[in-house]
Residue, then its C-alpha position, 0 to 999 in steps of 0.5 A: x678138829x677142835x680148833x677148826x670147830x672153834x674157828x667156824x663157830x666164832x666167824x660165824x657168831x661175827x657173821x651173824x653180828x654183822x647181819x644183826x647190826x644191818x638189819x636191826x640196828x641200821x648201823x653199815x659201819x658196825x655191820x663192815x666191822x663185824x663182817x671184816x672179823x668174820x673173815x680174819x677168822x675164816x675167810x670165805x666167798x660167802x663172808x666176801x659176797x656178803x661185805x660186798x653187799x655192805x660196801x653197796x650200802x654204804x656207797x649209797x650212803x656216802x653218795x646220799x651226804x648233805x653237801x652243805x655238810x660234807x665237803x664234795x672232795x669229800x664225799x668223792x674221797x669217801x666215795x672212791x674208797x668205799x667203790x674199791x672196797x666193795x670191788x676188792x670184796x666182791x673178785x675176792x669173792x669170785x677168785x675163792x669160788x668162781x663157780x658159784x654164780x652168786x659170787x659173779x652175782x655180787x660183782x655184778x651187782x657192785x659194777x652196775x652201781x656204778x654203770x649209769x652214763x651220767x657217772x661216765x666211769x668207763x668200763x663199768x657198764x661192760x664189767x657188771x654184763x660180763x659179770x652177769x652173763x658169767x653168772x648166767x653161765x653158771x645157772x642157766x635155768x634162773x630168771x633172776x640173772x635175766x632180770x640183773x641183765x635186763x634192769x643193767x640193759x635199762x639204765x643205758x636205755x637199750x629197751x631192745x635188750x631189756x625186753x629180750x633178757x625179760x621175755x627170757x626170764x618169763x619163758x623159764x618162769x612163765x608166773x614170774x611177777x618180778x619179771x612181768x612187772x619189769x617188762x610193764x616198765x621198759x614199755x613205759x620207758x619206751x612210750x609203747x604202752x599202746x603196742x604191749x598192751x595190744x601184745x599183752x591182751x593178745x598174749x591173755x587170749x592165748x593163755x588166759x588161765x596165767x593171772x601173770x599177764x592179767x597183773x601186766x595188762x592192769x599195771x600197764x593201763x594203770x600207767x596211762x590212768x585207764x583204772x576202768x581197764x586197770x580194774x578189769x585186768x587186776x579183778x580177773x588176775x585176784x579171781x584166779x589167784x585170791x592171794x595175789x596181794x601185788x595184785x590187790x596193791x594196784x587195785x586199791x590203788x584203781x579203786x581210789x583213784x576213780x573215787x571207790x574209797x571203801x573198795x580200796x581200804x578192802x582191797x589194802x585191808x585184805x593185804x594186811x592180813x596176809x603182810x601184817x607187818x607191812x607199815x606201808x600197807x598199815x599207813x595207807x589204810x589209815x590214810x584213806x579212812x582219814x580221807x588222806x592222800x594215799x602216799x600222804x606219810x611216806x615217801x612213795x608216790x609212784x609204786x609203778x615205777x619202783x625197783x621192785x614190786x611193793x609187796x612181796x608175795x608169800x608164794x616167791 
């Protein structure tokens, strides 16, 4: 007993490194290394899920080498090996517990990678919606996998099955931001933001009480640069839900753009104070009472178009 005790105490602390070195000290490789130990010592679905989601990190590190640097054959070398790890991590995760969705989740998740047409890897595509839909199978009553099937739907722009698992999600879920918000971006992917934002202003008259839909009508005429509209649909989703800092986001964002500089430092200023660790927010308030761009000291220039909503709500 001691010894099985001694065993998981030690995987653990390697676990933990591993967290550790990804997080706080930004190192993949020091994070693989620890995360490998981890599962020497006790291997197990949670060990292998977690070196997948590492192999991910390191993927998008290698495909992003200067290739004035580093050869191509290279970087397609280092490519290959670090795809087969991730791949190998992930069904070893799968074949320890194929009940656990998370586990059909993380091979998902590394075949989507890898599923963009342009990378023309055959199979991938099919591999990461198997993946998906045997998660769903498993978890049924969760929108997230919706989501992972509606994002993998986008990438091949079938906009049709991306509405669909989406509207899905928003029916287990009818608050779901991160659904809503997906939703705003298939429309513009598939020039109708007219239509849906007919479809979602009829959908406010039906449930006007849902902050949600409001949040989805003022990121849509956001997107056609409609910010008088944009500013109506934020202002009545914040009315029903003071604290919706996603909300107030793209509200600053209306408010500067029609010249309102000191309703858009509120609006940032009131999300710090729920987010006060949030540098973005920090940088745009400096930015606008400089008289700076919004965007001037980051990268970001079209939140809207992010994977994810920019801030992430206290309440999810």
């Amino acid at each position: 007993m001691g010894y099985g005790l001694s065993k998981n105490a030690l995987s653990l602390w390697y676990f933990q490194k591993s967290s550790e070195a990804a997080n706080k000290n930004n190192s993949i490789d020091l994070s693989e290394k620890y995360m490998l130990e981890a599962i020497k010592i006790l291997p197990t679905d949670i060990y292998y899920r977690s070196l997948a989601e590492i192999e991910l990190l390191k993927l998008n590190q290698v495909a992003t080498q200067d290739t004035n640097k580093v050869k191509l054959e290279d970087i397609q070398t280092q490519f290959n090996a670090v795809l087969t790890n991730a791949i190998t991590a992930a069904k070893s995760a799968e074949e320890l517990n194929p009940n656990n969705y998370l586990n059909w989740i993380a091979l998902g998740r590394v075949y989507e990678s890898i599923s963009a047409p342009e990378l023309q890897i055959d199979g991938a595509y099919e591999s990461a919606q198997f993946a998906y839909t045997e998660a769903l199978k498993r978890n049924p009553k969760n929108p997230g996998i919706l989501l992972f099937l509606s994002r993998l739907a986008i990438t091949h722009k079938d906009y049709v099955l991306a509405r669909s698992h989406a509207e899905e999600a928003v029916k287990l879920k009818n608050n779901y931001l991160d659904a809503y918000f997906l939703l705003s971006q298939i429309e513009v992917a598939d020039n109708n933001i007219t239509g849906a934002i007919r479809s979602v202003t009829s959908a406010s008259v039906i449930d006007p009480a849902n902050p949600a839909i409001f949040f989805q009508l003022g990121l849509l005429k956001y997107n056609i640069k409609d910010y008088d509209g944009a500013i109506s649909a934020l202002e009545k989703a914040i009315e029903m839900s003071p604290d919706y800092a996603n909300a107030k986001y793209f509200l600053g964002l209306s408010y500067e753009a029609i010249g309102e500089h000191k309703l858009a430092i509120k609006q940032f200023e009131e999300i710090r104070v729920t987010n006060p660790d949030n540098q973005e927010i920090i940088s745009i308030i400096e930015n606008l009472k400089a008289g700076k761009s919004i965007f001037s000291s980051s990268g970001q220039t079209k939140p809207e178009n992010a994977k994810t909503l920019p801030i992430k709500e206290k309440t999810q």
